[in-house]
N, C-alpha and C positions, 0 to 999 in steps of 0.2 A: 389779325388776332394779336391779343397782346403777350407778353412774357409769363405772367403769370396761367393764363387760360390754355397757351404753351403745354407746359408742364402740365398742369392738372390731364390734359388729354391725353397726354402718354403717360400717365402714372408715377413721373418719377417725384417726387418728395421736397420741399423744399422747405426752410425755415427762415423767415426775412424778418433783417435785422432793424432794432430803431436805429435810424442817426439821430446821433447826439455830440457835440462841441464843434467846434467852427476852425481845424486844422485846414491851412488852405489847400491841401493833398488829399483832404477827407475822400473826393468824390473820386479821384483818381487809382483808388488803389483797389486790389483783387478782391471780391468779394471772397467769403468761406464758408457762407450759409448758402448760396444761390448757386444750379447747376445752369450754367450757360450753354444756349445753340449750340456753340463751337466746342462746347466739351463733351455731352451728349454725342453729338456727330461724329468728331474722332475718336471717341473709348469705345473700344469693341465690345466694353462688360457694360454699359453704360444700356447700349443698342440691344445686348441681348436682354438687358432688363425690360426693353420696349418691348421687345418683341414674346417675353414670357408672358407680360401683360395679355396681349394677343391671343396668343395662343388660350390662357385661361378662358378669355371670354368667347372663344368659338360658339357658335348654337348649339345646343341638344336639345329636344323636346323632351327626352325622360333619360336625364343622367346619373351621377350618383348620390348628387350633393343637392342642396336647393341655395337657391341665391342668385344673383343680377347674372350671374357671367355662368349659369347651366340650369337649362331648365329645369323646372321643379318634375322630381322624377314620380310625385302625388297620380303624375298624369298617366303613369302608365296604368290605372285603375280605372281611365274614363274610355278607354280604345282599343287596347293592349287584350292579349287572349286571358284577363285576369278581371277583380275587380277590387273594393275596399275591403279590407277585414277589418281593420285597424279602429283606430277611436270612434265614436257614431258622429262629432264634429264636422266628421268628412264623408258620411252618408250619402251628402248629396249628389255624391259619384256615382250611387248606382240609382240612382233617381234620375237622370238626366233626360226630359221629355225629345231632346234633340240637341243638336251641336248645334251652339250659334255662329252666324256666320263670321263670327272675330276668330272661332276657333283658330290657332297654329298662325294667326295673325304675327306677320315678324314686317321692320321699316328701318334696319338697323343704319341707317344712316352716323350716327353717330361711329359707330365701328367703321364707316369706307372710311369717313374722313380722318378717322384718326392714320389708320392706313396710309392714305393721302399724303397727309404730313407727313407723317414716314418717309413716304419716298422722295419727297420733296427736298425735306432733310437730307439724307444722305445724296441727294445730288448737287445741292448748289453748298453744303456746310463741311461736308467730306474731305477736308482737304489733305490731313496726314493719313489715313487710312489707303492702302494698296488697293490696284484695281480688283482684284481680285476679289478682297474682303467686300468691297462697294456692292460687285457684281452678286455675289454669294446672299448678300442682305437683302439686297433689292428683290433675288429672284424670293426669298423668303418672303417677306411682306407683301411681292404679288401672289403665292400660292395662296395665303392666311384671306385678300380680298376675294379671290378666286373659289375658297371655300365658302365663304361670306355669300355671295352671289350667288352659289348650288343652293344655300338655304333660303334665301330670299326669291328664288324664281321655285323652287317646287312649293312655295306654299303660297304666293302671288302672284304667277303667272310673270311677264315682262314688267320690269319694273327700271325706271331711268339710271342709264350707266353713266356713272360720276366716277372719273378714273384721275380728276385733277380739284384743286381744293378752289371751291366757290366763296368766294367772299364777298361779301355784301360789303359797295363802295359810298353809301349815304348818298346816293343821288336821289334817292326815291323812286327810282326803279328797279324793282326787283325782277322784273321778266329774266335778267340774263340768268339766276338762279334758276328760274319754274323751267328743269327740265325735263319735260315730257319722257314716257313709258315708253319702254323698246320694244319688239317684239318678242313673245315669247322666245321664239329662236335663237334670236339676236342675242339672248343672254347665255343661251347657251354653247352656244358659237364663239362667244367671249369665254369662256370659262374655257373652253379645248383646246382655242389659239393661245392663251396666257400659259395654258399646260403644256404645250409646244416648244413654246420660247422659253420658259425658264427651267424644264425637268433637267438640263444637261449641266445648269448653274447652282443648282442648289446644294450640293456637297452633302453632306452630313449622310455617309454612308454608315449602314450599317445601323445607323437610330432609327428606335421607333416611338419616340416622343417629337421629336422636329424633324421637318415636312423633308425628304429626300426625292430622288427619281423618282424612287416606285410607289411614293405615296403622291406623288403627282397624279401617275398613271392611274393611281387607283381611284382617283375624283373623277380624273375624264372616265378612267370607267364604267363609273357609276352613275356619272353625270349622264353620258351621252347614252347608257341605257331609259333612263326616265326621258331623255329628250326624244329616241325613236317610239317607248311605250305610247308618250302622248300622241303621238304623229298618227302610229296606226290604230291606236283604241279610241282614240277619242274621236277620231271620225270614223269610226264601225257602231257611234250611239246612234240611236234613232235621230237625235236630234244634238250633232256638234256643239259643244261650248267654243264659242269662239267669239270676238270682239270686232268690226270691222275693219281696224286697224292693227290687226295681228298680236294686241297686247297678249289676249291667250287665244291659244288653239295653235298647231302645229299642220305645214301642209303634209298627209299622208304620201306625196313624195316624199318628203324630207326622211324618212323612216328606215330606209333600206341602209343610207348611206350610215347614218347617224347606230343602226345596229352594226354595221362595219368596225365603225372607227372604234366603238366601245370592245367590239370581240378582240379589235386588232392592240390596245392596251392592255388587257387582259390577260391574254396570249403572253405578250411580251413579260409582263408580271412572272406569270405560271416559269415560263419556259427559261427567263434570264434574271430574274430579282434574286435567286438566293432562297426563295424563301419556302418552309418543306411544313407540311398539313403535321399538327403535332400525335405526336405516338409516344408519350412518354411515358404512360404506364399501359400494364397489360389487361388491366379491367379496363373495358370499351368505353363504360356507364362513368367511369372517375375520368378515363381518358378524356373526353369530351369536355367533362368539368375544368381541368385543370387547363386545357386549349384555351378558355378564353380567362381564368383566373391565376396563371400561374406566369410570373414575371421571368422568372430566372429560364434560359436554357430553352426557351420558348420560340420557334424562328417563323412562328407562322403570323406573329401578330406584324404587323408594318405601320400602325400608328396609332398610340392611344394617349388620355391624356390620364398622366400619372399621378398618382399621391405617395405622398413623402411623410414621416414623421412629422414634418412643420405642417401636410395640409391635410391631414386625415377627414374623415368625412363618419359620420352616421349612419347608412346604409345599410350596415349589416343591426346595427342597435333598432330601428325601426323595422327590418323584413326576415329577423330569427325566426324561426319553428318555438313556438309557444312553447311548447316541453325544456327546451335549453336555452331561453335563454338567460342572462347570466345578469348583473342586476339593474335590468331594463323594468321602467314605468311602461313602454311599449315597445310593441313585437307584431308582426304575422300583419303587416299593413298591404300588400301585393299579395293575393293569391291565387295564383293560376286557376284557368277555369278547366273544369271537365273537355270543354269545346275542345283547347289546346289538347290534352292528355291524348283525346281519341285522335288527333289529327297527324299522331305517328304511326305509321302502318306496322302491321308485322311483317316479320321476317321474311316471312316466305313470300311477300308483297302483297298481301291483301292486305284491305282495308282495316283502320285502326277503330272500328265500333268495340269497346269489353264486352265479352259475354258474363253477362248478366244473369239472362231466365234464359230456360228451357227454349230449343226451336218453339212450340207452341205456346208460351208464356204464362204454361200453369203452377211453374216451382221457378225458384232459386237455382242457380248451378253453387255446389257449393264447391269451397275451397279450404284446403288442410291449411292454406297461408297466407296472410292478409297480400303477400307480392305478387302470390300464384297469379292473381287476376291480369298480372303484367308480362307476363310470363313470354319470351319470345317478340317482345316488343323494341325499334328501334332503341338502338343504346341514348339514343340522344335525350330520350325523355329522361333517364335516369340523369344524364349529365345536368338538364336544366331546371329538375321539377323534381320534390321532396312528394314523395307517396309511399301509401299505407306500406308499413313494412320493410321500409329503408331506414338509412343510420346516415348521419352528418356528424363531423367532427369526436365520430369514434362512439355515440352514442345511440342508442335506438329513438328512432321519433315514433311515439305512441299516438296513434292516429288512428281510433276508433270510436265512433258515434256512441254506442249504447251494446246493447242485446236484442236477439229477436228471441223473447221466451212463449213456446210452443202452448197455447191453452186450448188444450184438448175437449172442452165443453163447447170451443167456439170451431172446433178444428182450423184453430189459422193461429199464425203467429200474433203475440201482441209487442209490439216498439219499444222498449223502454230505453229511457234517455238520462244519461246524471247533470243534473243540475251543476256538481262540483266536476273540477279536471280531476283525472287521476281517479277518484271513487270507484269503490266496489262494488260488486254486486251481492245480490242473498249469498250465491255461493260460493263467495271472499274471491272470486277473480274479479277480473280487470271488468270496468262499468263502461265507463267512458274517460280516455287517454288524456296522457298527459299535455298532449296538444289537439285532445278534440275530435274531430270539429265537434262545433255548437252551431244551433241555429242562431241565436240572437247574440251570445257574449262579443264582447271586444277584445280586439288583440289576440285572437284564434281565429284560426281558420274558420270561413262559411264556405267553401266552398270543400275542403276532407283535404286539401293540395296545399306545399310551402314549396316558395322560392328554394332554386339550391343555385341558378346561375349568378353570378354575382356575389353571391352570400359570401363572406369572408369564411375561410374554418380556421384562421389563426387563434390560438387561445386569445381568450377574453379580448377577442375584436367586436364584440356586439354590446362591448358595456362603454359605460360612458367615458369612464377614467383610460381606457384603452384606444378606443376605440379602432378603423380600417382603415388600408392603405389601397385598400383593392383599385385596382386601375380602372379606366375605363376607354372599350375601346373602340375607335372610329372608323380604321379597318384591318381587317384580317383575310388570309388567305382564302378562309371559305367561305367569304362571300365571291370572290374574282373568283371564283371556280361558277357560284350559283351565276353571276353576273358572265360570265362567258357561256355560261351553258343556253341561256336563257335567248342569249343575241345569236347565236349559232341555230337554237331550234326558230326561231322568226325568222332567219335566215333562211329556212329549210334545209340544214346542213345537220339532221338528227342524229347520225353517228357520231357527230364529232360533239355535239350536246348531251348527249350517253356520256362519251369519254370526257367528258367536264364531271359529270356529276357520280360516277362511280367511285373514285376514290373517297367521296364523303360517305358516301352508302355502306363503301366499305369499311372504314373506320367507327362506322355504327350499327355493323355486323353482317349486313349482307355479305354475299359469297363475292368474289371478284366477278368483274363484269355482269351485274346485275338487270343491269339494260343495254339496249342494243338502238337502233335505229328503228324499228322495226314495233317496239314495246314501249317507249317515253312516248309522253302525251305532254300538252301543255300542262293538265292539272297534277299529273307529278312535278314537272319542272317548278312552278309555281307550291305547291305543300311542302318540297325543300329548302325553299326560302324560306318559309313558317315553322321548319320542323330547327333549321339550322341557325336561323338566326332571332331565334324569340328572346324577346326580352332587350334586344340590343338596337331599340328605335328604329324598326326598319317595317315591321306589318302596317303600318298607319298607311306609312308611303307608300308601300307594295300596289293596293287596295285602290288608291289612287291613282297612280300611273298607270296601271290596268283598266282601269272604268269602272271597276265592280263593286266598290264600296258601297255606292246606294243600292245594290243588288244584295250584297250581307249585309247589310244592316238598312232592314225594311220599318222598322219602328212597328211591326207587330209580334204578339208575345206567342202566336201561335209559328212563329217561323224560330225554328232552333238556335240561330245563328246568331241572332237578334238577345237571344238571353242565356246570360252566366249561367251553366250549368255545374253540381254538386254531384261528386260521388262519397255517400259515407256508408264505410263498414258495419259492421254487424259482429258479432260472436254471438253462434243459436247453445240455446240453452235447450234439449229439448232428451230427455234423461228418457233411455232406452231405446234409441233410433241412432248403431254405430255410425250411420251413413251420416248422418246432420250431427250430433252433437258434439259444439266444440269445434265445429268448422265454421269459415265467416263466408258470410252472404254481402251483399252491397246496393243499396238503392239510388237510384238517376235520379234527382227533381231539380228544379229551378234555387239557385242559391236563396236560401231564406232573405237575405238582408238584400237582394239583387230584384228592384222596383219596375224600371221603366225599361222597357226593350229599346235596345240603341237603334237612332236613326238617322243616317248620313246621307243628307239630301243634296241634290244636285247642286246647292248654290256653295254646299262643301266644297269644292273640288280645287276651288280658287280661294283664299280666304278676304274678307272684305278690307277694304281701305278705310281707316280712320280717316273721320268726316275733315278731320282737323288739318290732314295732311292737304287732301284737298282743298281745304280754305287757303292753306297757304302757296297753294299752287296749283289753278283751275285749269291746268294742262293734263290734269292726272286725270284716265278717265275710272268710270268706276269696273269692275268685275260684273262679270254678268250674273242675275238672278236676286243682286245686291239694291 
């Protein structure tokens, strides 16, 4: 590769100069526009600028930003417990008659090899740098491939390990290139040995923006959870995905060992990293919020990737609550669905269905307050979900559909709905809120629900001239609690799967010790992943490594799961009945703007191989169902 092609791959900068006049030393002396091998490789700031590179372009399927180096986070409207509110442009998101099998499609090859070089780099160009610093780099640059390879085998099954730079020698044989697919396993087997070898080299204690021990630990974590889920759910289908050469499918041995290794990183995290589930405020419902959005004083987060004045991002200017925001063309793009909402249990651990109607479903239950409805419900939903009757950034979010006005010729309520936000009704109250919902507007909610996890609340962080710094982050403490509880109950080790998962329960209001050994089930351990970490790319995958995806999401509209569901308020109008008038009632349907029931079909599981890849290397084999 040449000098220039060099540079451009690691990102650093260069500006090359004309020659001009004929001094017989012209060619001999220091360039001051060109960053050379040898200087790259001994400048430590030089390397860390490689390595920020890096770091930026990690995968995410729905981050905060859009652009080459994080996926477009549009996507959390096509999978995600939510759907579009936002411009009708992007409609087609809740139109989708199916995932195509490119879906989650990722062949980052470009990113090993840059890697590659890297390491390449600092071993044969290194020459004034200490070993130490060498050691410290190198273990960085394998953790950054090592994460690279978690994304590339959950969403394509075994894919060819390239740990060293292939270059094409102009003979006209390319075979020594066309490196065939590993086995599923096989990659992730790489990824827990590479976590082995270098968690003791990496240094950088105490950050949680660059890769340290416990954010090693925390990939093999997580890694080696997905690698045993596959092992033992994918052959409990009727009919295993698998490849005859092991590119996918995992043997159901392999499962025992593979929940081991992940509880025993885990573990190690919980019991020696330092690092303590955040409680820094005494409201539960803000608590939770501020756990995953609050930078300063924060010890539970262990690695995210930050924004700074210089890389601010849009995120909160696009996914505001319609009512505030501030001077946004658009808002309220992400809106959680009802599905989410009800999939927090209450208190006293029953099921998260709202009462709605009457046991026999002849009335309305009503309520003196659009929260009442919420009443006694995990704190976590308030942490991560704007509903009817809560305040953001110090303001009320007015979140109400219309009126239910009593017309006593028909004995039944008649709907009325305002056309405008904020409008009144005949009897100069509130008509329909300042954020809605609407059935058909844009940039309001359809579904009655506004993002709050994520959300910036810094003044005028949602306008353009301002805009967020909000981080975003890859992991935190309670997932290794969900991810240890989870390998501990397939374990059959259910007490000790309780005591993983209680401290989150408790933090979101249950009493201590909430479960026991005795009372957890898989489908709580599992609705804690969904309750605790929504919104932060992780239910797509869940759903996945479980098997269950094509089971929620059946592609018919008479299965719940399958379509976005609306809750919007009411205020009854109904003059002389103290019991109802003036209190609000709330109707369930299907989001207006929310078309085709999602359908995740078996050839999802694995996503397809570009035809292209394959042309240039018919070693590849294809995925099944492809």
């Amino acid at each position: 590769m040449n000098r220039k092609q060099f540079i451009n791959t690691l990102g650093s900068f260069a500006v090359f100069s004309v020659f001009a006049g004929c001094k017989k030393d012209w060619l001999d002396r220091e360039p001051h526009t060109i960053i050379l091998d040898e200087q790259v490789w001994n400048d430590p700031q030089e390397i860390l600028g490689i390595l920020a590179n890096l770091y930026g372009r990690l995968t995410t399927d729905t981050g905060l930003i859009t652009g080459d180096n994080v996926a477009n986070w549009f996507n959390a409207a096509d999978y995600m417990d939510a759907m579009w509110s936002g411009q009708s442009n992007e409609d087609w998101r809740n139109n989708l008659p199916n995932y195509g099998f490119e879906y989650w499609r990722l062949w980052a090859y470009g990113y090993i090899r840059d890697v590659n070089l890297a390491l390449e780099g600092l071993k044969t160009k290194s020459k004034e740098l200490d070993d130490s610093q060498i050691e410290q780099f190198n273990a960085e640059f394998r953790f950054l491939r090592a994460y690279q390879y978690f994304e590339l085998v959950k969403r394509m099954g075994g894919v060819p390990l390239v740990t060293e730079i292939l270059d094409y020698d102009f003979s006209g044989d390319p075979t020594p290139l066309q490196v065939p697919r590993s086995k599923e396993h096989e990659i992730y087997d790489f990824i827990a040995s590479e976590v082995d070898e270098i968690k003791e080299k990496l240094g950088n204690e105490g950050s949680n923006t660059r890769a340290n021990k416990y954010t090693a630990l925390a990939l093999k974590s997580r890694a080696l959870l997905y690698a045993a889920s596959i092992a033992k759910f994918n052959n409990e289908l009727p009919n295993p995905i698998t490849t005859s050469g092991g590119e996918v499918g995992i043997p159901a041995s392999m499962a025992e060992d593979y929940y081991k290794d992940s509880l025993a990183a885990s573990t190690e995290i919980i019991t020696k990293g330092g690092y303590e589930l955040y409680s820094g405020n005494s409201d539960l419902g803000e608590n939770f919020y501020e756990a995953v959005t609050t930078k300063s004083a924060n010890n539970e987060v262990l690695f995210a990737r930050d924004h700074s004045a210089k890389n601010k991002h849009l995120f909160s200017y696009d996914n505001i609550a319609r009512g505030i925001r501030e001077d946004n063309l658009g808002s309220s793009s992400i809106t959680p669905s009802l599905n989410l909402v009800e999939s927090y249990p209450y208190l006293d651990g029953s099921e998260g269905k709202l009462k709605l109607k009457t046991p026999d479903g002849s009335d309305y239950i009503y309520y003196d307050n659009l929260e009442d409805v919420f009443a006694q419900k995990d704190a976590r939903l308030y942490g991560t979900v704007i509903y009817p009757g809560t305040s953001f950034k110090g303001e009320n979010i007015e979140i109400q559909a219309g009126v239910k006005e009593w017309d006593s010729s028909k004995n039944e309520y008649n709907t009325v709905e305002g056309a405008q936000l904020g409008s009144s009704f005949t009897d100069g109250k509130l008509l329909t809120g300042t954020s809605g919902p609407q059935r058909a507007g844009q940039n309001v909610s359809n579904t009655g629900f506004y993002l709050r996890k994520y959300i910036d609340s810094t003044p005028l962080s949602s306008s353009r001239g301002v805009q967020s710094q909000m981080w975003w982050i890859w992991f935190r403490l309670g997932e290794i609690h969900l991810n240890a509880a989870e390998a501990a109950f397939e374990l059959n080790r259910k007490g000790d799967a309780a005591g993983f998962l209680n401290p989150l329960r408790e933090r979101a209001g249950y009493g201590s010790n909430s479960l026991n050994g005795n009372t957890i089930t898989r489908h709580i351990v599992r609705n804690e992943f969904r309750c605790e970490l929504a919104f932060e790319d992780h239910h797509l995958w869940d759903l996945r490594r479980w098997r269950t995806a094509h089971l929620k999401w059946t592609g018919s509209k008479s299965n719940e799961e399958d379509m976005v569901y609306a809750l919007y308020p009411y205020r009854v109008v109904k003059p002389g009945d103290a019991a109802r008038d003036g209190k609000y009632v709330f109707d369930k349907f299907v989001a207006p703007r929310f078309v085709a029931p999602r359908y995740f079909r078996m050839g999802n599981y694995y996503s397809s191989i570009d035809q292209s890849v394959r042309n240039n290397n018919p070693k590849i084999v294809k995925n099944p169902f492809h």
